[in-house]
Legacy VTK file of the C-alpha trace (Angstrom):
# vtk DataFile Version 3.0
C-alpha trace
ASCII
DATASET POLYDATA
POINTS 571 float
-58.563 -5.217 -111.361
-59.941 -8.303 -112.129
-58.637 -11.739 -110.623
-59.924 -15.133 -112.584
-59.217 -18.737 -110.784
-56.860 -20.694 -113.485
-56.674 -24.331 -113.091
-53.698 -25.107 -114.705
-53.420 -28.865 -115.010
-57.215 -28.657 -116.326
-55.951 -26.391 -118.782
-52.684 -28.614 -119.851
-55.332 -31.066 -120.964
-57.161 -28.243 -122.723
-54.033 -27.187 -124.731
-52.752 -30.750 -125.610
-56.175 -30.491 -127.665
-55.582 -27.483 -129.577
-52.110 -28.787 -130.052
-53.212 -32.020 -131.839
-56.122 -30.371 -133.601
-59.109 -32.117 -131.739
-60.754 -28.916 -130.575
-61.789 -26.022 -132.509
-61.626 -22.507 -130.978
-65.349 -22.150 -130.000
-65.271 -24.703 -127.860
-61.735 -23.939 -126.059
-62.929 -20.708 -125.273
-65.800 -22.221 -123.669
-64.452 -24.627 -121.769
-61.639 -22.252 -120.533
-64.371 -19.555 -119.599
-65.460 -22.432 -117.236
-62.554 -22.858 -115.692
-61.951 -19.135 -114.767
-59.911 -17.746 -117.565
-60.567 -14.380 -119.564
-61.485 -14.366 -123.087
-58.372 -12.294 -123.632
-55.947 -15.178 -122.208
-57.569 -17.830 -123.445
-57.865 -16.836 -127.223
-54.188 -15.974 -126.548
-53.435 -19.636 -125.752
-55.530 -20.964 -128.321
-53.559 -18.835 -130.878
-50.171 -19.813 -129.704
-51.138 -23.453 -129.748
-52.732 -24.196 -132.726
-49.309 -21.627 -134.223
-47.061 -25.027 -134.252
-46.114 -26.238 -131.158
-43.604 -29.398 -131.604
-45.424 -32.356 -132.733
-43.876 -35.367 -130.300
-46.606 -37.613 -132.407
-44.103 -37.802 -135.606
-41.494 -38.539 -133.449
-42.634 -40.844 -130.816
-40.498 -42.474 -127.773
-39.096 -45.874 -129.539
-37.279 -48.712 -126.892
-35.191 -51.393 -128.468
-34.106 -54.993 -126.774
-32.443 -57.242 -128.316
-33.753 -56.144 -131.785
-37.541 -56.326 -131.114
-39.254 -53.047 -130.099
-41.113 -53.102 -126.478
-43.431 -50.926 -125.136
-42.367 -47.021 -125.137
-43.291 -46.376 -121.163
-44.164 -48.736 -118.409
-46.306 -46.008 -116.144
-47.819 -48.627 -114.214
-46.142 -48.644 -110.481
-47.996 -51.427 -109.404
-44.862 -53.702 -109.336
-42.089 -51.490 -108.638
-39.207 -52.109 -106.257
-38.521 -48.759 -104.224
-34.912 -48.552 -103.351
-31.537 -49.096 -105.119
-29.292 -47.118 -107.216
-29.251 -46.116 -110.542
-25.814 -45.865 -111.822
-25.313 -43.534 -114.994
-22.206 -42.513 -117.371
-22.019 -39.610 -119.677
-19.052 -38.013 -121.041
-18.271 -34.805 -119.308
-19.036 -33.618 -116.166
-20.734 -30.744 -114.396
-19.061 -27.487 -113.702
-21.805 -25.122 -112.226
-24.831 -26.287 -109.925
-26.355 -22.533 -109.950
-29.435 -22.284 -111.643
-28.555 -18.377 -111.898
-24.995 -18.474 -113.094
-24.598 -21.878 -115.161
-24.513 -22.578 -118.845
-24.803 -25.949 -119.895
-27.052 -28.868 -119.827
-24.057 -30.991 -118.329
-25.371 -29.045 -115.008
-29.034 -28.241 -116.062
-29.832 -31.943 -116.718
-29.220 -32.643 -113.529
-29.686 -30.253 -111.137
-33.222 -29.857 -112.206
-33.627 -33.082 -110.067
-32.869 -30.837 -106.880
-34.786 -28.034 -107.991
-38.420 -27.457 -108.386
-40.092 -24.108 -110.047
-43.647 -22.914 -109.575
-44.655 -23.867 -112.715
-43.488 -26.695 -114.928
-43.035 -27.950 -118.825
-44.905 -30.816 -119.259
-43.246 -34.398 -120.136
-44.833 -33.736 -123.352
-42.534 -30.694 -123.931
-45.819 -28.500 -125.246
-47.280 -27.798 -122.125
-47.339 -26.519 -118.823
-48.351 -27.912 -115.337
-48.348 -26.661 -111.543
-45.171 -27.403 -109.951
-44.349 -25.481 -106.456
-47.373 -23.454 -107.731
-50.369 -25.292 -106.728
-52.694 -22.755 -109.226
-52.396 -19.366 -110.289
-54.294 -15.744 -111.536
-53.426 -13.588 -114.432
-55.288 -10.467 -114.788
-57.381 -9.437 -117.490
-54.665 -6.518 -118.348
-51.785 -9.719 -118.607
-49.945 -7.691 -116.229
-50.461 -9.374 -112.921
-49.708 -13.115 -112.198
-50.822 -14.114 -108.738
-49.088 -17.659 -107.597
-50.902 -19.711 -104.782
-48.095 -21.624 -103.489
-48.206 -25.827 -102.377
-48.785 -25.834 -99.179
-46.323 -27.931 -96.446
-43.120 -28.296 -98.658
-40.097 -28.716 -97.238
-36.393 -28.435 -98.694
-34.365 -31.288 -98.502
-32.923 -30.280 -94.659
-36.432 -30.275 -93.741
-37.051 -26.513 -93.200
-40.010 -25.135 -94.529
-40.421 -23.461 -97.998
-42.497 -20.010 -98.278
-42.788 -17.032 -100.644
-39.824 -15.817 -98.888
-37.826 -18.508 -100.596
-39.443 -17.661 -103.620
-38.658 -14.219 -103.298
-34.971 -14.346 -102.813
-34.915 -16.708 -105.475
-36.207 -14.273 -108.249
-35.127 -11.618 -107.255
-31.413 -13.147 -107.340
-32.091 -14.775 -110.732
-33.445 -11.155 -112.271
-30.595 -9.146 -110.299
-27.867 -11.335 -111.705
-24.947 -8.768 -112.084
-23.316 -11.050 -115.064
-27.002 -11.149 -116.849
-26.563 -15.223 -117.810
-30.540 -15.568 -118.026
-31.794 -12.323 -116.731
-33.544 -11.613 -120.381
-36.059 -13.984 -119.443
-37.332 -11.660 -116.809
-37.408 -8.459 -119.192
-40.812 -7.591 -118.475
-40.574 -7.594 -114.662
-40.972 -3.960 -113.083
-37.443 -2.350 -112.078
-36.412 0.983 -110.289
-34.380 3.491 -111.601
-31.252 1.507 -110.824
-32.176 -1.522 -112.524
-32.883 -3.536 -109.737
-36.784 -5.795 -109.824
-39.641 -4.466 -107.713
-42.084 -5.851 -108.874
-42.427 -9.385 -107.382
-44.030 -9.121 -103.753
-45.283 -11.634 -101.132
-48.553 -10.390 -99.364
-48.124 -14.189 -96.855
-46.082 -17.280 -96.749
-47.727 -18.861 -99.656
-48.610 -15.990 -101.939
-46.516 -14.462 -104.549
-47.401 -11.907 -106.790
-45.439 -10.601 -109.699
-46.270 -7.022 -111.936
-45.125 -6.741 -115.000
-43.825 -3.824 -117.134
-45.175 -4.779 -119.940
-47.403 -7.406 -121.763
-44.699 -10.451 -121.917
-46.265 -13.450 -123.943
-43.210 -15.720 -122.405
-43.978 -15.127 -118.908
-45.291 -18.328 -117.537
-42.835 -20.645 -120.003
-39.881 -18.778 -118.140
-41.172 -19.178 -114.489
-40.651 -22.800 -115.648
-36.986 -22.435 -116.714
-34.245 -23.271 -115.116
-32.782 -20.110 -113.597
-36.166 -19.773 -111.819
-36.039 -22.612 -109.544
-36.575 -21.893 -105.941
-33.574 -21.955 -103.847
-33.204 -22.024 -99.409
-33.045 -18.693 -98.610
-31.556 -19.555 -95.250
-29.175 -22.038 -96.503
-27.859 -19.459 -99.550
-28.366 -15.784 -98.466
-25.125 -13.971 -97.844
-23.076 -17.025 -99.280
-24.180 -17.655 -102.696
-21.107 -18.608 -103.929
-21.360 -22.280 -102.427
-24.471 -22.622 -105.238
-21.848 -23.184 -107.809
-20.919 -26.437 -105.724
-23.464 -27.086 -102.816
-27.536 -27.287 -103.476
-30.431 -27.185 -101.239
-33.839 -27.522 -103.106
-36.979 -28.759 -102.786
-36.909 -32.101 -106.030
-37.201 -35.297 -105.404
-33.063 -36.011 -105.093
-30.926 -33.925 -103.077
-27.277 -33.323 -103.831
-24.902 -36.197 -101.790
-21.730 -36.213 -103.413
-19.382 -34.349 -105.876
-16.059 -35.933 -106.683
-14.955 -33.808 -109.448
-14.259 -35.521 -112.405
-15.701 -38.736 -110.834
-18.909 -38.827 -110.325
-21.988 -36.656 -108.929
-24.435 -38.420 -106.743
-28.157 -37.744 -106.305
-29.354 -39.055 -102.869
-33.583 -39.537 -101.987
-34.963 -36.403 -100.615
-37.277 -37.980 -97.655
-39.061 -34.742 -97.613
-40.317 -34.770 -101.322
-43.756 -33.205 -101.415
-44.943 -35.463 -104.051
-46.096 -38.341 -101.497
-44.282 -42.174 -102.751
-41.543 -40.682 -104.919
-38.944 -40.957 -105.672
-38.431 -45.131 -105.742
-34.650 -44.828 -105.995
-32.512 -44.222 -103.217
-29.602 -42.728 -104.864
-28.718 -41.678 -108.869
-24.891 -42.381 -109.474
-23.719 -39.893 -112.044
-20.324 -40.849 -113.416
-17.574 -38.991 -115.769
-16.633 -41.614 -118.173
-15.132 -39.437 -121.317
-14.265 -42.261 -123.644
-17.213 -43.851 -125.577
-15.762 -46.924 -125.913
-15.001 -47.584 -122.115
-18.708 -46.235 -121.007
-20.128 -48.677 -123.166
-17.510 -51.794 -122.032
-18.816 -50.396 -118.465
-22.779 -50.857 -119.280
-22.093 -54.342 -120.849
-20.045 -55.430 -117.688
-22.943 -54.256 -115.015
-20.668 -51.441 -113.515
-23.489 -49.130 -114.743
-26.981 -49.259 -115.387
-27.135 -46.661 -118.298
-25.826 -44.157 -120.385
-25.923 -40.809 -122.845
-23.433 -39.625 -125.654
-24.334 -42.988 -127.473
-22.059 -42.806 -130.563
-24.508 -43.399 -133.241
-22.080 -45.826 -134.926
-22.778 -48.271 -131.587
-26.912 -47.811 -131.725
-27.563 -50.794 -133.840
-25.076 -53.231 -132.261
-26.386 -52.227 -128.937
-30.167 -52.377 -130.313
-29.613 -56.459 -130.701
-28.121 -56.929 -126.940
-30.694 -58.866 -125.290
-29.551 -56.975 -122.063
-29.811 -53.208 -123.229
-32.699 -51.059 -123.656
-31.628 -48.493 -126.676
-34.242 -45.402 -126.245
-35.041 -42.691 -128.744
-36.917 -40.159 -127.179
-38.507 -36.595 -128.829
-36.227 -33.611 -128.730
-35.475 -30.296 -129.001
-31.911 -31.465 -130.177
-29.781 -28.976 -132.952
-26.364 -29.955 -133.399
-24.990 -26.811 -134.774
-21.084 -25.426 -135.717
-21.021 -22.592 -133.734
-18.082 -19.878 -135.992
-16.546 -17.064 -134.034
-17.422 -14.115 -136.281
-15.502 -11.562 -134.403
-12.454 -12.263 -136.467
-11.552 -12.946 -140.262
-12.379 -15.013 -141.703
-15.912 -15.486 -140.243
-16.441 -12.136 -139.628
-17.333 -12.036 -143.526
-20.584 -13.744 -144.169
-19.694 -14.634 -147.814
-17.281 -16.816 -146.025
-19.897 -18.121 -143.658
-22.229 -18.840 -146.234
-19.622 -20.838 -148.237
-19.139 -23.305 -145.251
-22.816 -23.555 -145.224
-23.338 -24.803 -149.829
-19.825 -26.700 -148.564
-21.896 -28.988 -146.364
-23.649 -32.281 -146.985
-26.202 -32.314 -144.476
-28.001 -35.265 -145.886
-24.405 -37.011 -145.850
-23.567 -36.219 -142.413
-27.308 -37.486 -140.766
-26.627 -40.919 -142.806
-22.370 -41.217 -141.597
-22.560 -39.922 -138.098
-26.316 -40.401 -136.827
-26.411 -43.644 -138.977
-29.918 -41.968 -140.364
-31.285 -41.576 -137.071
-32.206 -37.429 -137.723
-32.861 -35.028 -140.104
-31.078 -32.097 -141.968
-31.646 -28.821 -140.090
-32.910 -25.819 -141.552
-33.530 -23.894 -138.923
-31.224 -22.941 -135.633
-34.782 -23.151 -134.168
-35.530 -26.676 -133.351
-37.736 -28.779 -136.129
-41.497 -28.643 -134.911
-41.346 -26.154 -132.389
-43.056 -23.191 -131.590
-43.032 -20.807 -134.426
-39.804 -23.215 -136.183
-40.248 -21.666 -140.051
-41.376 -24.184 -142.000
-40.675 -22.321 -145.337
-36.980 -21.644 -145.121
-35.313 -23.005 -148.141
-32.480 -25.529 -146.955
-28.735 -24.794 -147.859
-28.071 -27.075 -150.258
-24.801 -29.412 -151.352
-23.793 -27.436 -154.083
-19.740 -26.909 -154.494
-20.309 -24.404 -157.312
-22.367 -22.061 -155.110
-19.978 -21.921 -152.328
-16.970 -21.433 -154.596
-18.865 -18.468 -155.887
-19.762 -17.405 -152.203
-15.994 -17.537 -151.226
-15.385 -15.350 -154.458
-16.452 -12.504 -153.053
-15.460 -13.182 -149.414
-11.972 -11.437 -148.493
-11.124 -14.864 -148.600
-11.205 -16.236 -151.999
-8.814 -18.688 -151.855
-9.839 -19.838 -148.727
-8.207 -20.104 -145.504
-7.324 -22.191 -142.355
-9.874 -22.940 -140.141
-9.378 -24.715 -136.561
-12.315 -26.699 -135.237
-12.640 -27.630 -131.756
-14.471 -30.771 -131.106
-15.365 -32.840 -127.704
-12.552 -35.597 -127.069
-13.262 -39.282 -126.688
-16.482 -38.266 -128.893
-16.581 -40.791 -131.393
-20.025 -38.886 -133.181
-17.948 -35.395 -133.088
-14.814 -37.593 -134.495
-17.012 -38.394 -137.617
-18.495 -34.965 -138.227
-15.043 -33.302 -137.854
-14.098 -35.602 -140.351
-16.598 -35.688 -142.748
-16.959 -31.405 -143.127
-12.898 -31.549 -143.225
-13.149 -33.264 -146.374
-16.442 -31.793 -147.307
-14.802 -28.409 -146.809
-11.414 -29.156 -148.394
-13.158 -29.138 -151.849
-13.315 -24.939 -151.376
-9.906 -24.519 -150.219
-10.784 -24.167 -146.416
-8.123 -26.892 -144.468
-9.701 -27.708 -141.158
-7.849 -28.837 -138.333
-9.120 -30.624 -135.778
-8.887 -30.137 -131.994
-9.925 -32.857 -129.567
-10.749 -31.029 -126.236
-11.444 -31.859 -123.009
-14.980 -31.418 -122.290
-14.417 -28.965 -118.947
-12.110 -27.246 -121.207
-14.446 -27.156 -124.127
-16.785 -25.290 -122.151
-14.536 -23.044 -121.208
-13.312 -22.174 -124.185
-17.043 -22.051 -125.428
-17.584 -19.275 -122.615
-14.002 -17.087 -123.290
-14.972 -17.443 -127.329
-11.221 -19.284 -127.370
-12.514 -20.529 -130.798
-12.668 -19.932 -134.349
-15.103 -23.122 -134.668
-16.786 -25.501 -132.851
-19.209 -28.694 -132.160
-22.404 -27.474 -130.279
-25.659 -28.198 -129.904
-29.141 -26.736 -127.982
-31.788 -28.340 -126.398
-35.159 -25.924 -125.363
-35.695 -25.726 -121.892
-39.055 -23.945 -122.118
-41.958 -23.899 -124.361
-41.923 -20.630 -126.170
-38.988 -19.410 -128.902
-38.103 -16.697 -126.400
-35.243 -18.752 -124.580
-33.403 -19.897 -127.380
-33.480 -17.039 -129.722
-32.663 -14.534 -127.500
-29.458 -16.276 -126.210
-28.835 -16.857 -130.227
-29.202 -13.374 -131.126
-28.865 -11.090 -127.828
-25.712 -9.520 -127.211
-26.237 -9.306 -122.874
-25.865 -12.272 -121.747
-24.017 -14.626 -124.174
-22.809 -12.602 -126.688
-25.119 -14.325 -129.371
-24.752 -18.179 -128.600
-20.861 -16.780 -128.097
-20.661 -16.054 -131.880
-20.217 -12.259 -131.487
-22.723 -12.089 -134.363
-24.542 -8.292 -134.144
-27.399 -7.283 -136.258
-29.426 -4.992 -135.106
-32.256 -5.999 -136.552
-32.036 -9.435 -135.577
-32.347 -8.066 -132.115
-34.907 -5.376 -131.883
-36.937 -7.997 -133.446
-35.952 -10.318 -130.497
-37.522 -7.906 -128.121
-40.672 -7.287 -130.140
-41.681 -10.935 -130.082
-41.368 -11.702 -127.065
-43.353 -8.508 -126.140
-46.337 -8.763 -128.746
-49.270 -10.349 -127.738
-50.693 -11.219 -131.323
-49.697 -15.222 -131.891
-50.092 -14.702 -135.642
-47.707 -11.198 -135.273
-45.374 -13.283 -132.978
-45.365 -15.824 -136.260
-44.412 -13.178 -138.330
-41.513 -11.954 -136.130
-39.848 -15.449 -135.739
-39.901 -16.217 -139.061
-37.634 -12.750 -140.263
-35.413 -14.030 -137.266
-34.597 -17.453 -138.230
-34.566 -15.523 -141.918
-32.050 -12.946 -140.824
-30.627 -15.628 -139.181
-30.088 -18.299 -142.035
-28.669 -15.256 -144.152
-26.065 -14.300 -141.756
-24.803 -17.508 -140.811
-23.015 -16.867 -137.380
-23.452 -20.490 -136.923
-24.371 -23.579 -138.993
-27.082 -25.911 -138.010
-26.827 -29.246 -138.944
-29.375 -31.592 -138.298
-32.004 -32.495 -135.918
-31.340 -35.888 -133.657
-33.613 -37.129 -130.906
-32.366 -38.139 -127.504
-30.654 -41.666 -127.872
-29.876 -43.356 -124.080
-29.164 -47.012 -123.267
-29.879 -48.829 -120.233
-29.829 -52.530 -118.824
-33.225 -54.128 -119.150
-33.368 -53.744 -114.737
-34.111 -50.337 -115.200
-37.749 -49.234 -115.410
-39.143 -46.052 -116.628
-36.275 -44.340 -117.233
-37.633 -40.676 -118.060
-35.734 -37.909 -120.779
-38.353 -35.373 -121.858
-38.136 -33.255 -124.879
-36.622 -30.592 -122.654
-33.831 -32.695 -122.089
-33.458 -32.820 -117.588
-33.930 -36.127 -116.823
-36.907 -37.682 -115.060
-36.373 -40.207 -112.533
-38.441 -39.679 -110.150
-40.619 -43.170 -110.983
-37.555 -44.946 -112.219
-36.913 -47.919 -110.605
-34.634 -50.886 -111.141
-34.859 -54.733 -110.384
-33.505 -55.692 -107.015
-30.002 -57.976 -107.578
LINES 1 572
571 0 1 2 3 4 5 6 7 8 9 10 11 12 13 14 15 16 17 18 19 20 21 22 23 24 25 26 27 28 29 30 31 32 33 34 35 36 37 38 39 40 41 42 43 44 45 46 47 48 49 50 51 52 53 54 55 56 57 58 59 60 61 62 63 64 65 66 67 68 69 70 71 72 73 74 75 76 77 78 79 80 81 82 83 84 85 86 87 88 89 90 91 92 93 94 95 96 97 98 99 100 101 102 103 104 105 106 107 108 109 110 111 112 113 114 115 116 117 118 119 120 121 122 123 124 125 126 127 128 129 130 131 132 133 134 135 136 137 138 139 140 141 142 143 144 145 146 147 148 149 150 151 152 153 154 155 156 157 158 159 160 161 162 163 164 165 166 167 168 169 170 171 172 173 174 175 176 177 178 179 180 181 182 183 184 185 186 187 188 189 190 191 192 193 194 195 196 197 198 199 200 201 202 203 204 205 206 207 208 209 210 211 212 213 214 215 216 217 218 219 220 221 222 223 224 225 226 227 228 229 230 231 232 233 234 235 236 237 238 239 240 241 242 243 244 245 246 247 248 249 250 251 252 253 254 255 256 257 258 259 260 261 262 263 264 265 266 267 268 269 270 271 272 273 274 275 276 277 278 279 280 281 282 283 284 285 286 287 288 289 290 291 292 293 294 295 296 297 298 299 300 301 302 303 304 305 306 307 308 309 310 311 312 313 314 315 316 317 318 319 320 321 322 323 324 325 326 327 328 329 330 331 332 333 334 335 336 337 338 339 340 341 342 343 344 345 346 347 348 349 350 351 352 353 354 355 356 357 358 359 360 361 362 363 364 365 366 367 368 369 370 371 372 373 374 375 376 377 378 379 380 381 382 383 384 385 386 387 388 389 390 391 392 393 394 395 396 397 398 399 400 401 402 403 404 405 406 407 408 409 410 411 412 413 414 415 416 417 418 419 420 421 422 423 424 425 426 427 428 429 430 431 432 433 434 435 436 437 438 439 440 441 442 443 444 445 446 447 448 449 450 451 452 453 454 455 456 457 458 459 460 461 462 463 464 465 466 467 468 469 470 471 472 473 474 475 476 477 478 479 480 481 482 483 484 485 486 487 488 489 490 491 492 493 494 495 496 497 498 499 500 501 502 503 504 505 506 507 508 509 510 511 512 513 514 515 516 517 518 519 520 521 522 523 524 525 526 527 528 529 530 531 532 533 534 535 536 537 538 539 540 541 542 543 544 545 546 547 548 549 550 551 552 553 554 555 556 557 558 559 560 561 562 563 564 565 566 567 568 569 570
């Protein structure tokens, strides 16, 4: 077999070219044959990224004081003041700290600033870079991936990380008995009973997976969430204290979690990355009600904020005090319908929600025009998104003729769960009840708790509900196999089945071809936009405020926060 040196950050470079068009294919496959990579991979990569990866240039990062726009990022350290806390609101608070069991960003977002994985997306959110993983080989065959490991990292506690850690990490994450993420590690080699083999660790900082199969995801999902690399020592034999305790290798470890209060994010001293982070502590608090979170940023008792109601953006836009930030995103705000159950277990009634819906209404009356109408339960711009789906339109008449031949066609009651103290799901709810009225479907609303939102999200305790996704890896895999997959989340928790829908799933990520990978994605999102199991929206970037002390605050297009160079005036 043979083994080729790939320099991955080199290569990050290399495929932010192809991405924005300034390299043809001759010369990427030149310049990757000189830094060690097959002709196989690298036409591979050249394919997938010239196939539409999300372009972040349309949608650029955008910083507001006062009413004047200021410069997007200040990346320049030269006059930062280490130290200090950062102290943040959102809405809801976390529930799960495992990256194997978890599903939310509410934990995601944040413990991905304990965690580190071998391999990282980019802050561009097209790319990947070395994380733990100092380089790495793929042979010719795709089948092998051979990690070289950072040497001298230490957890938080200051013990050592190896392979081993690595190790129990994956093999954990792929052995999950409840399956949360486990279809991101498809292709790995398993015995008869299921279990993975095929990761091994021939020293302390070498680990080499084998793969089943050809898997075209494979190095996007080593950079997911589920895969970062956890203690062995401090978890082994007790992993339920993951749910609640943490012991990684980011820049913050895990200080403090008041329940319902606040989660706080204190300096690891042993971060390998030498300098960072500047803060000594992030202050994570649970403030549900918009209105108080904001009263809180404008009195000083935090520094910043998400779940900006859209309605506050251009008030807060003309403080002289506030930075308002719109950053890129992999944001869909979708209704997620529970089609287990009539009536939206008859997509005639489905599909009339969808002609009942002013999209272009709701973008302008809840986001205040700050997003687009979706098209797509794939995010706009991203890998393989299909650009030639044609939109649901506003158009009564069609979904009166829809419900027709529904079992419905009346229509019917419909109760729709929405996030509490939310004033931007307040609006929506409002705006599709009357929207919706005009077919004979009388929504009522539900303001819920946000802990008990989720759990009702996870039990399907729903008939509909607010949602929304955010990609946490480069490549379509993730996000439609979670929206069409019955194993791990019952289809986004829709209980939508179509078989076709899924075998199609497991081709694409399997198929080498970019162009056949196209192809597959776009009968998905096809099959998908058909059937209707849930109705996206639109398409919003991130939107955070913060006081003007705070200094480059980071929220990539994956959505976990960056704060590792954050910093914030001293007084």
């Amino acid at each position: 077999m043979t083994r080729r040196s790939y320099r991955p950050a080199a290569m990050a470079g290399l495929t932010r070219l192809v991405h924005e068009g300034r390299i043809d294919r001759r010369a990427f496959l030149a310049r990757a044959a000189a830094l060690g990579v097959s002709l196989s991979a690298s036409d591979l990569m050249f394919r997938t990224y010239r196939a539409g990866a999300q372009d972040q240039s349309e949608n650029p990062i955008t910083v507001t004081v006062g009413g004047t726009p200021i410069a997007a990022m200040e990346p320049d350290l030269t006059d930062a003041t280490p130290g200090g806390a950062l102290r943040f609101g959102r809405a809801v608070d976390s529930d799960n700290l495992d990256p194997v069991t978890n599903d939310g960003n509410v934990n995601i977002w944040y413990f991905m600033s304990i965690y580190d994985q071998l391999v990282r997306v980019a802050p561009d959110g097209i790319s990947l870079v070395p994380g733990l993983a100092e380089s790495w080989e793929m042979s010719d065959d795709g089948l092998t991936y051979t990690f070289h490991l950072r040497p001298n990292v230490l957890f938080s506690d200051g013990t050592p990380m190896t392979s081993a850690d690595v190790l129990y990490s994956w093999v954990r994450a792929a052995n999950d008995p409840e399956e949360h993420w486990t279809f991101t590690l498809t292709a790995l080699k398993r015995d008869a009973d299921g279990q993975v083999e095929g990761i091994s660790t021939p020293d302390e900082q070498t680990v080499v997976v084998e793969l089943a199969q050809p898997w075209s995801p494979f190095l996007s999902d080593v950079a997911m969430f589920n895969m970062s690399v956890i203690s062995e020592a401090f978890a082994a034999g007790n992993e339920e204290r993951l749910t609640q305790e943490c012991m990684g290798t980011g820049p913050f470890a895990l200080g403090e979690w008041q329940k319902g209060e606040y989660l706080r994010l204190v300096k690891n001293a042993n971060y390998w990355e030498e300098g960072l982070p500047l803060l000594d502590e992030v202050v994570v608090s649970v403030v549900p009600d918009d209105n108080a979170r904001i009263l809180q940023l404008q009195g000083g008792e935090i520094d910043g904020m998400k779940d900006v109601p859209s309605s506050r953006v251009p008030e807060l836009s003309q403080d002289p005090n506030l930075k308002v930030y719109q950053f890129p995103s992999t944001e869909t705000r979708y209704i997620t319908l529970n089609t287990r159950n009539a009536p939206l277990d008859d997509p005639f009634a489905r599909r009339a929600l969808q002609y009942a819906t002013d999209r272009q209404t709701l973008v302008d009356v809840v986001l205040f025009g700050v997003g687009v109408p979706a098209t797509s339960f794939m995010p706009k711009g991203a890998l393989y998104w299909n650009d030639t789906l044609e939109p649901y339109t506003y158009d009564v008449a069609r979904a009166q003729e829809e419900l027709a031949q529904s079992a419905t066609p009346e229509g019917f009651d419909l109760e729709l769960k929405i996030l509490g103290g939310s004033a931007d799901d307040e609006t929506l709810a409002t705006a599709l009840k009357d929207m919706w009225s005009q077919i004979g479907v009388n929504v009522t609303i539900t303001p819920t708790e946000g802990s008990v939102l989720n759990e009702d999200y996870n039990s399907q305790n729903f008939q509909a509900m607010t949602n929304y996704w955010t990609n946490d890896i480069i490549d379509p895999d993730e996000l439609v196999a979670y929206a069409v997959l019955p194993d791990s989340s019952e289809a986004f928790q829709t209980g939508w089945n179509n078989e076709e829908a899924q075998q199609l799933a497991r081709d694409g990520a399997a198929e080498p071809d970019p162009a056949k990978r196209k192809e597959i994605y776009f009968r998905i999102q096809e099959i998908y936009h058909e059937e209707s199991p849930m109705l996206a929206l639109y398409y919003k970037p991130y939107v955070d405020v913060t006081t003007t002390r705070v200094h480059n605050f980071g929220h990539p297009p994956t959505g976990q926060y960056d704060w590792k160079t954050t910093w914030i005036d001293a007084g």
